[in-house]
Each structure stands twice: as structure tokens, then as C-alpha cells.
FITOR-779181 format. One record per atom (N, C-alpha, C): residue in three letters; atom name; x, y, z. Coordinates in Angstrom, 2 decimals. Layout:
BEGIN
- ALA, CA, X, Y, Z
...
END
This chain:
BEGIN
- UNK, N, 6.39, -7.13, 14.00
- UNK, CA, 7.41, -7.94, 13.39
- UNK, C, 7.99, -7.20, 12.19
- UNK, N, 9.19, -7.36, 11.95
- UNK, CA, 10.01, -6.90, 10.84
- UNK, C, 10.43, -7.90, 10.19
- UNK, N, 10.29, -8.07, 8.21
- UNK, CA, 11.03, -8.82, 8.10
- UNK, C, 11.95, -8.03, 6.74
- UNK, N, 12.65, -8.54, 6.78
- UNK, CA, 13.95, -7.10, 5.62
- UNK, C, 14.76, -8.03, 4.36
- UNK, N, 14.57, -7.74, 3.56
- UNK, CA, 15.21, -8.75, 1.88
- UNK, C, 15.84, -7.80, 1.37
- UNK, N, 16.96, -7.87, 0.54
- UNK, CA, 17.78, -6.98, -0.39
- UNK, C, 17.59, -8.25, -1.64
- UNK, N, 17.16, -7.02, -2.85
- UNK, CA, 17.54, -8.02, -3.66
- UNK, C, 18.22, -7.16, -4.91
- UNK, N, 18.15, -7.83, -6.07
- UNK, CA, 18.97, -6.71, -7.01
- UNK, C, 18.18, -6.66, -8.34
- UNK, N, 17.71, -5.86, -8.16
- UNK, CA, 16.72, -5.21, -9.72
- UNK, C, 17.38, -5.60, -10.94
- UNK, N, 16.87, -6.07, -12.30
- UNK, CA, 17.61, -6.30, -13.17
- UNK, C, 18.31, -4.98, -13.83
- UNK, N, 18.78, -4.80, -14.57
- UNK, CA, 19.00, -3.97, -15.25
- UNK, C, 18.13, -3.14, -16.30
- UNK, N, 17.85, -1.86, -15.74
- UNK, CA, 16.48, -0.96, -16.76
- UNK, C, 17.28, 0.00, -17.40
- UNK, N, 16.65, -0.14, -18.53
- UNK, CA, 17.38, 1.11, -19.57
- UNK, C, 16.91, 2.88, -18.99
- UNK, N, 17.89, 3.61, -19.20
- UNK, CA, 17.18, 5.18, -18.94
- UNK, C, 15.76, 5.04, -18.68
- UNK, N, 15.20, 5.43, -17.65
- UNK, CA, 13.61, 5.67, -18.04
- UNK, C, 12.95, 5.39, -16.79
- UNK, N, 11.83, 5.56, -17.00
- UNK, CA, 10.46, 5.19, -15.68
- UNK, C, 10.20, 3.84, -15.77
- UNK, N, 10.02, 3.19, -14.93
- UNK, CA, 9.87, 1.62, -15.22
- UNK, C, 9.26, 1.24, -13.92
- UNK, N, 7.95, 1.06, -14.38
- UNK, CA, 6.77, 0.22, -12.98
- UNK, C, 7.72, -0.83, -12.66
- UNK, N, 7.23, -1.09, -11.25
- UNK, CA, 7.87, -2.29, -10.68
- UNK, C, 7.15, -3.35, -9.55
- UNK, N, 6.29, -2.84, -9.74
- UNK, CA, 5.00, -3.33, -8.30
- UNK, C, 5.06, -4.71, -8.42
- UNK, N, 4.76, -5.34, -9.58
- UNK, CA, 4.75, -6.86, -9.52
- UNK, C, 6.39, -7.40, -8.92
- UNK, N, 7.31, -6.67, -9.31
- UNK, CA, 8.76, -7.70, -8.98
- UNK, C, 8.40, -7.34, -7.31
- UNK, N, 8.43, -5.83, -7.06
- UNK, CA, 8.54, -5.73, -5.45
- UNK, C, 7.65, -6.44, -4.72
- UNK, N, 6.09, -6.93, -5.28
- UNK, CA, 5.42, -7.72, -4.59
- UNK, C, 6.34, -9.18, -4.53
- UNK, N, 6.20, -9.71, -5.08
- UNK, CA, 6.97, -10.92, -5.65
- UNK, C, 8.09, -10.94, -5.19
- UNK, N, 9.22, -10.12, -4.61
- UNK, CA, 9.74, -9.92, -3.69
- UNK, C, 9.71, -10.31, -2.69
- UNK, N, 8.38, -9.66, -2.17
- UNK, CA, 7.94, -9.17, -0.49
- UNK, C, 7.07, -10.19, -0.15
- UNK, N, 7.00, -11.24, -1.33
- UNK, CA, 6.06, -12.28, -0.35
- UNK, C, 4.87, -11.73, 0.13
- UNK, N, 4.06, -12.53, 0.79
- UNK, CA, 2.92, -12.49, 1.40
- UNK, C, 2.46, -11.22, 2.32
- UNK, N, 2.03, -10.32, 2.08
- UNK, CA, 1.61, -9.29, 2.51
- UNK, C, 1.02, -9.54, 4.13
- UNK, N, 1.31, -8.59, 4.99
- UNK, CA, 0.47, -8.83, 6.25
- UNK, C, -1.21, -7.86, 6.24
- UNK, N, -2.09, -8.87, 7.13
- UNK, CA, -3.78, -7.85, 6.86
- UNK, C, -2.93, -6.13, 7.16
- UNK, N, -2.01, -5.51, 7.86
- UNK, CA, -2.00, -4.42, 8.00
- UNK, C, -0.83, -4.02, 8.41
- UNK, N, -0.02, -3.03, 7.65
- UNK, CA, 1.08, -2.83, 8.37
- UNK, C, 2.34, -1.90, 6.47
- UNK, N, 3.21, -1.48, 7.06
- UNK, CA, 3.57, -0.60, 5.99
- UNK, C, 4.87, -1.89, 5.16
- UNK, N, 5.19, -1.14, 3.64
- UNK, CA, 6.04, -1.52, 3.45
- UNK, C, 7.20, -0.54, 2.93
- UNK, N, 8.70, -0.49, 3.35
- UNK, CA, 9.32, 0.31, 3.45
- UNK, C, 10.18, -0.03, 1.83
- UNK, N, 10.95, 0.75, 0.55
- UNK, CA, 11.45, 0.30, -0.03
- UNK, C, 12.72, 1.36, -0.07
- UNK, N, 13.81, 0.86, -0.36
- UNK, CA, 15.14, 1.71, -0.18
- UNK, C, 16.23, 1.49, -1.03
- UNK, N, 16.50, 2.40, -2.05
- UNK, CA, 17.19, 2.47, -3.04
- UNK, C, 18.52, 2.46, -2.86
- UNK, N, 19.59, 1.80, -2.89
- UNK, CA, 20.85, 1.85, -2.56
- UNK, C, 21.47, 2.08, -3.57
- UNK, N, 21.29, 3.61, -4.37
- UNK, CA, 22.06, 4.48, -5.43
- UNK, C, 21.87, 5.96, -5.22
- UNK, N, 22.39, 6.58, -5.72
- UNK, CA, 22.48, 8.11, -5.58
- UNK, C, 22.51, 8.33, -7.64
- UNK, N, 22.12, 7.27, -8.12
- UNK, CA, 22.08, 7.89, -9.70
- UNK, C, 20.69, 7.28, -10.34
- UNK, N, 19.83, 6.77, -9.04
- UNK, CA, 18.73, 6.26, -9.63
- UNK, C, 17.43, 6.93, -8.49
- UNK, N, 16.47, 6.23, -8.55
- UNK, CA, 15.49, 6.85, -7.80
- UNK, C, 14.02, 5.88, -7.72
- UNK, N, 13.38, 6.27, -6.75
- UNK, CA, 11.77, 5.38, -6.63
- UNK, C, 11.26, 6.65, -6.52
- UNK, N, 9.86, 6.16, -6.63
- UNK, CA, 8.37, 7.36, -7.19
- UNK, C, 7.50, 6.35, -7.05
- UNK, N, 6.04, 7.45, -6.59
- UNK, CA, 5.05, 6.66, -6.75
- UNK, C, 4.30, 8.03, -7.83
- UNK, N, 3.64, 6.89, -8.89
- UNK, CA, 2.72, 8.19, -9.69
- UNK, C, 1.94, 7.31, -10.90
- UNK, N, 1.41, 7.84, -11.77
- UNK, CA, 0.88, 7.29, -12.40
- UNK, C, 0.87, 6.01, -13.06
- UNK, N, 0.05, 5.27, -12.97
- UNK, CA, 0.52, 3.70, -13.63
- UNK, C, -0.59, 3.23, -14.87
- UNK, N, -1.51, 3.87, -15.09
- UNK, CA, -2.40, 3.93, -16.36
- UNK, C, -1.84, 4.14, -17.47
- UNK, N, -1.05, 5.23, -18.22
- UNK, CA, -1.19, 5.82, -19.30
- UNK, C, 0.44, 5.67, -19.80
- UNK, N, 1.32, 4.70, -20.44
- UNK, CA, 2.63, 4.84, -20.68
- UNK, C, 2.97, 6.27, -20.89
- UNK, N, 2.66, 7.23, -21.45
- UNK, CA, 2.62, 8.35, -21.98
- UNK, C, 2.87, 9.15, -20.74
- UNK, N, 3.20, 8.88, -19.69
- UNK, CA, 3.20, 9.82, -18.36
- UNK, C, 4.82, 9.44, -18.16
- UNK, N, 5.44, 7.93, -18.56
- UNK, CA, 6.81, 7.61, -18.22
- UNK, C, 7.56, 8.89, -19.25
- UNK, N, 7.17, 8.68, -20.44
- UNK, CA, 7.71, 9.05, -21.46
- UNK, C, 8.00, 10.96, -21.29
- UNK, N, 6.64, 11.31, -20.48
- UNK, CA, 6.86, 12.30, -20.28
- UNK, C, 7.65, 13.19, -19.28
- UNK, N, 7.99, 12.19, -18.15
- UNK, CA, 8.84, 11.82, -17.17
- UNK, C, 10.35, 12.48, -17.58
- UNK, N, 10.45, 11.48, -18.19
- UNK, CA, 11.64, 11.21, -18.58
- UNK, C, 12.12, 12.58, -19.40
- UNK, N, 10.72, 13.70, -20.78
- UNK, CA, 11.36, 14.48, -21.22
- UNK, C, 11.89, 15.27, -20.42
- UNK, N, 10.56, 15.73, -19.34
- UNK, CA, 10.67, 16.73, -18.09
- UNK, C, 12.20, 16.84, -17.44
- UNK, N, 12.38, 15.65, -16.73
- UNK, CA, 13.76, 15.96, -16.10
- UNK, C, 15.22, 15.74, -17.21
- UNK, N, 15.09, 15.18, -18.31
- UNK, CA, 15.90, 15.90, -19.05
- UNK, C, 16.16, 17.07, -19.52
- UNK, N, 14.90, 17.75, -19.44
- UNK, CA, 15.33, 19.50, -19.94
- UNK, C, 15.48, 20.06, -18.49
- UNK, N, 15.48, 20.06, -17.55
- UNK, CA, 15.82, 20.32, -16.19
- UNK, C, 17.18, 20.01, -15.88
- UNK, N, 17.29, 18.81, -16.29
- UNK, CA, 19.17, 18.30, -15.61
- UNK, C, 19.07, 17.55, -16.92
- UNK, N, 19.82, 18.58, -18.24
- UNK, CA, 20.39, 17.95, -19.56
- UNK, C, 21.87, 17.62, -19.39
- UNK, N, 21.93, 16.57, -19.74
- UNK, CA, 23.44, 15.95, -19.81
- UNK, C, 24.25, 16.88, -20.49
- UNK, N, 25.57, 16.42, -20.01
- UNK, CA, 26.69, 17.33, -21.01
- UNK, C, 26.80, 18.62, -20.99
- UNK, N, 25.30, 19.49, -19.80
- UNK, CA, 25.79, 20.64, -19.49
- UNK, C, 27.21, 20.82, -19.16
- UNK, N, 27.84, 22.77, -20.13
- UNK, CA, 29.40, 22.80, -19.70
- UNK, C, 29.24, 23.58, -17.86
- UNK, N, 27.88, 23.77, -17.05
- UNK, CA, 28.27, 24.41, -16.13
- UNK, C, 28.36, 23.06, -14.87
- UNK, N, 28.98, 22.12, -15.63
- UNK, CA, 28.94, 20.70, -14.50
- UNK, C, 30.16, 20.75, -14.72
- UNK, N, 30.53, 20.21, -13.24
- UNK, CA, 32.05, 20.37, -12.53
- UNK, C, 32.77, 18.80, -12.38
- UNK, N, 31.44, 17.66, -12.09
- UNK, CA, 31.31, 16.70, -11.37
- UNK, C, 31.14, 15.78, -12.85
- UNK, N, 32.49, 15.46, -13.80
- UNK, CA, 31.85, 15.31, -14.99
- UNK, C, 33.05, 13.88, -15.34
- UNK, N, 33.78, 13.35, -13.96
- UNK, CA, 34.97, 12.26, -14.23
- UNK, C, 33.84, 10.66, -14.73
- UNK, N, 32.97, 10.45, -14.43
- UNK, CA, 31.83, 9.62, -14.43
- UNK, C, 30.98, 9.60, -15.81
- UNK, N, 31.43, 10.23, -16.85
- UNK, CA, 30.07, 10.49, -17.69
- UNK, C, 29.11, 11.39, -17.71
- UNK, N, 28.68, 11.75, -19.03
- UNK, CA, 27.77, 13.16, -19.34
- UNK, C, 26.20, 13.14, -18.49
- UNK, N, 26.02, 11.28, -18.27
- UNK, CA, 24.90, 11.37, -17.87
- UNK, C, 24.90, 11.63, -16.46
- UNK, N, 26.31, 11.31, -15.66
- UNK, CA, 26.41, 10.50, -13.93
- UNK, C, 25.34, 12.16, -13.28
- UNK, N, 26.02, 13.32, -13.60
- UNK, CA, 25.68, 14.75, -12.69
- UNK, C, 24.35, 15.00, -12.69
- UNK, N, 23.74, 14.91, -13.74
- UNK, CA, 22.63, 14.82, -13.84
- UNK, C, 21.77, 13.45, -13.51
- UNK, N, 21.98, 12.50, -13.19
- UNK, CA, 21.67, 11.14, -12.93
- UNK, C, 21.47, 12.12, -10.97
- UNK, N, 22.54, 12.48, -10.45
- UNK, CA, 22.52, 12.43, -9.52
- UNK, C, 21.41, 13.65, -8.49
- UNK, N, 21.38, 14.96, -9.31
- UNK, CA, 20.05, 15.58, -9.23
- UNK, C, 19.30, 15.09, -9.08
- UNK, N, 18.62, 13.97, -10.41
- UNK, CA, 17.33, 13.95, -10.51
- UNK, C, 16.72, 13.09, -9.36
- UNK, N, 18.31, 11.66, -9.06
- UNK, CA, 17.89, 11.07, -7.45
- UNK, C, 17.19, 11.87, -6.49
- UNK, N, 18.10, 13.30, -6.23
- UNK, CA, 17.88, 14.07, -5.35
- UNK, C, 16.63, 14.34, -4.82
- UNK, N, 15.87, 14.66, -6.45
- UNK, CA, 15.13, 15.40, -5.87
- UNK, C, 13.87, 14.76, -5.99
- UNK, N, 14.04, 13.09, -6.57
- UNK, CA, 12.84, 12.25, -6.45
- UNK, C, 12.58, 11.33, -5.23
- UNK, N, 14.44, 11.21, -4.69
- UNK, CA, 14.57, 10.64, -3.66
- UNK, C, 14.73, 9.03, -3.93
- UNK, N, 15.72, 8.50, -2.77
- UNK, CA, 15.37, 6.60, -2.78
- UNK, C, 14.58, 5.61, -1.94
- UNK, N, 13.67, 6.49, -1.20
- UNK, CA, 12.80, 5.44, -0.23
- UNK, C, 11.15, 6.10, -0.85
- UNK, N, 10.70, 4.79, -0.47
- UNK, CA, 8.96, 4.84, -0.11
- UNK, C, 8.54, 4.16, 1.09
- UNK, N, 7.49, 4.74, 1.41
- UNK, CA, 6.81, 4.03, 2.42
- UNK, C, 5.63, 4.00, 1.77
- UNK, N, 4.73, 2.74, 2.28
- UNK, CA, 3.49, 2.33, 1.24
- UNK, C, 2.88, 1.73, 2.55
- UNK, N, 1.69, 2.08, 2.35
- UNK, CA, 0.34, 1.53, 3.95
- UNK, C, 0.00, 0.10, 3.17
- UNK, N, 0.02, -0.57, 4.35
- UNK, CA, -0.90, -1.85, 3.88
- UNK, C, -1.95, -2.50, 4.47
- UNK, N, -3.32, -2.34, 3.75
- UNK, CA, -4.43, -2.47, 4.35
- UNK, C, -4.94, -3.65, 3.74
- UNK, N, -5.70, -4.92, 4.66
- UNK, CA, -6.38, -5.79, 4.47
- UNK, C, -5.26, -6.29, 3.44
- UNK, N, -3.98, -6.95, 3.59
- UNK, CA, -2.97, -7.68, 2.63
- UNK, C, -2.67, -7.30, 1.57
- UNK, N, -3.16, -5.77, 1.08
- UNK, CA, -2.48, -5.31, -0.46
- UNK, C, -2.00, -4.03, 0.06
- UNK, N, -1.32, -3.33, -1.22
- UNK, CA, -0.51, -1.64, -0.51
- UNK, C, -2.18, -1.21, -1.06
- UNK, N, -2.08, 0.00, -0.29
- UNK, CA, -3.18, 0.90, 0.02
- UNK, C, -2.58, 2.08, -0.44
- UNK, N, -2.56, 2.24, -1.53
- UNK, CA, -2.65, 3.04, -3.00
- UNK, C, -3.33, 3.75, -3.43
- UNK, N, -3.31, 4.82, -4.05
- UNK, CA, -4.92, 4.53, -5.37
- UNK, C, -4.80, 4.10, -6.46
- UNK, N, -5.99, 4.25, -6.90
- UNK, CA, -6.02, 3.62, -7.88
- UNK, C, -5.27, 3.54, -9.23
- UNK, N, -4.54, 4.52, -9.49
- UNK, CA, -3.72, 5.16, -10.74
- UNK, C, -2.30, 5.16, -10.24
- UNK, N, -1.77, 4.55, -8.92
- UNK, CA, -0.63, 4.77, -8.25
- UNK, C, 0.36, 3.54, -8.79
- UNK, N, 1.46, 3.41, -9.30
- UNK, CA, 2.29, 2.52, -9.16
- UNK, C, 3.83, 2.66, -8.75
- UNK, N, 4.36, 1.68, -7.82
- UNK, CA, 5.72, 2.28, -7.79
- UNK, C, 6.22, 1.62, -9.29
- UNK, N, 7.27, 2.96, -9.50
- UNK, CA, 8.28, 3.31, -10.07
- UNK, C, 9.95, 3.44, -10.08
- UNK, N, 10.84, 2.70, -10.87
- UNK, CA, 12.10, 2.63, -10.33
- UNK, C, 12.62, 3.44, -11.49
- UNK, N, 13.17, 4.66, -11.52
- UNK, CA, 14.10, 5.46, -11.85
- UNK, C, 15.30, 5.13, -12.33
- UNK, N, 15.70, 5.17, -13.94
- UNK, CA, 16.93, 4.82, -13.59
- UNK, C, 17.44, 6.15, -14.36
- UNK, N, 18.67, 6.92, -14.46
- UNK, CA, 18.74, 7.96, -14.75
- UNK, C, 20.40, 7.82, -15.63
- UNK, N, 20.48, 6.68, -15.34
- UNK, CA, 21.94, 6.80, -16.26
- UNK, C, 21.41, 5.40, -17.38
- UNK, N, 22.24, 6.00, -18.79
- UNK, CA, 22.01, 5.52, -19.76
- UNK, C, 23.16, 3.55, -19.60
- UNK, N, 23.85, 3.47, -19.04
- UNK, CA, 24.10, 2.58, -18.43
- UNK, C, 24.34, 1.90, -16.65
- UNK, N, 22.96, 1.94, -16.30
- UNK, CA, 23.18, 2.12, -14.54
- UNK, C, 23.60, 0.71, -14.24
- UNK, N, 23.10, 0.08, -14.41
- UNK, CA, 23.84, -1.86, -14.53
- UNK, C, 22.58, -2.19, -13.52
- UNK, N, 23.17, -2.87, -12.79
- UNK, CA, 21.71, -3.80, -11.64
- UNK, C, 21.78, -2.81, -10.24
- UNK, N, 21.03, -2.84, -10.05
- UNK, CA, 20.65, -1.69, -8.63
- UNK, C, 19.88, -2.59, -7.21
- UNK, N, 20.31, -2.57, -6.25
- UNK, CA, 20.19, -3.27, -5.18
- UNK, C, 19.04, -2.03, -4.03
- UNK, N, 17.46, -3.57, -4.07
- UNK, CA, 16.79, -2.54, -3.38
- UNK, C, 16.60, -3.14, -2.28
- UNK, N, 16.20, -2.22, -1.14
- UNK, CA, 16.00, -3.39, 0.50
- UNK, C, 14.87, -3.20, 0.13
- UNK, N, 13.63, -3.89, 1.01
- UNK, CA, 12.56, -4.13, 1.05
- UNK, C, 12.54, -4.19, 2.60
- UNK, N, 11.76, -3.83, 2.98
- UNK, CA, 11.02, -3.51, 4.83
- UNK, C, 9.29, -4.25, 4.82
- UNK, N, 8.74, -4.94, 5.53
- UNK, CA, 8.01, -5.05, 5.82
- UNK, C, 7.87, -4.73, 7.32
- UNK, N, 6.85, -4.00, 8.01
- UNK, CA, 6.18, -4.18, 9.33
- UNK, C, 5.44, -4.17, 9.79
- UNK, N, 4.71, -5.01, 10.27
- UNK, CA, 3.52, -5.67, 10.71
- UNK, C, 3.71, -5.58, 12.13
END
């Protein structure tokens, strides 16, 4: 069985931002076994799964791919959108907008230090619309 929800993330400032409780809360009632699919409908934001213990890992996140894709570089072409949009759109790239997550005995099957993560990469991204997949 498939069942499929779009809903629309509130609005997150620049940054790494856990999200496991809204996407559960979302997704309703988990099945004993079966995956859940999540799908980002932006090209200036992004999902991750990675550390969910230590705030100090977002923060560091966030310096990392700023000195990688710094705004306001002059060798950006793609610049009608804002200093942040070109670089917003890299960092999607290369974190990507889907997950797939196993689900064993009615919870995601994780480890232990794992949380999803919603990406947002522009300093004003507004509300971001995610699907949600369940299949059982």
C-alpha cells in the first residue's frame, strides 16, 4: 500500500533544522515495516540525514558550505535572484531533495545519532512544500 501527503514546512531561517517530529506528525501512524520516502520540492533547499545530538554539528554545517559556495561570489553568472539564490542552489545539489528511511517494527530504522534534516540555504526561502511517501 502507498499512501502520499504534501504538506508545507513552515518557514526556517538559513540553517540546519531537525525535522523528525513535524515529518512524523505528518506521516501519521507508521506501518510494523516498510520505507518512508521524503521529497523536497525546491532546488534552493535540501534534506540530510546526520547528526542529531550535538547543535554544534548544524552550526558547523552551515560554516562548511558557506566557505564552499560563499554568496556574492563575482565568478557567479546566475545572480538575477539574489547573492544567496547560486549558491542556495549548489549546496541543494549536492545534498540533494529526497530520503528514503527503512521502517522497522513502526519507527524509521535509523541510528541512533541520525536525524532528518531540512536545509534551507537562502536567507529568505519562505515555506517549502514536502511530499511524504509511505510504503508498506
Amino acid at each position: 500500500m502507498i499512501l502520499q501527503k504534501e504538506i508545507v514546512l513552515p518557514s526556517f531561517s538559513k540553517g540546519f533544522h531537525l525535522i523528525d517530529d513535524l515529518v512524523l506528525d505528518a506521516a501519521g501512524p507508521l506501518p510494523k515495516t516498510g520505507l518512508l520516502h521524503l521529497f523536497l520540492k525546491h532546488t534552493s533547499a535540501a534534506l540530510m540525514l546526520n547528526e542529531n545530538a550535538d547543535p554544534d554539528v548544524r552550526v558547523d554545517m552551515n560554516t562548511l558550505f558557506d566557505k564552499i559556495a560563499p554568496e556574492g561570489a563575482s565568478f557567479y553568472t546566475h545572480v538575477l535572484e539574489g547573492a544567496d539564490d547560486m549558491p542556495a542552489h549548489f549546496k541543494s545539489a549536492v545534498l540533494g531533495v529526497s530520503l528514503m528511511l527503512p521502517i522497522t517494527d513502526y519507527r524509521l530504522n535509523t541510528g541512533t545519532w541520525q536525524g532528518i534534516y531540512f536545509c534551507e540555504f537562502r536567507r529568505y526561502g519562505g515555506h517549502r512544500k514536502l511530499v511524504i511517501t509511505l510504503y508498506s
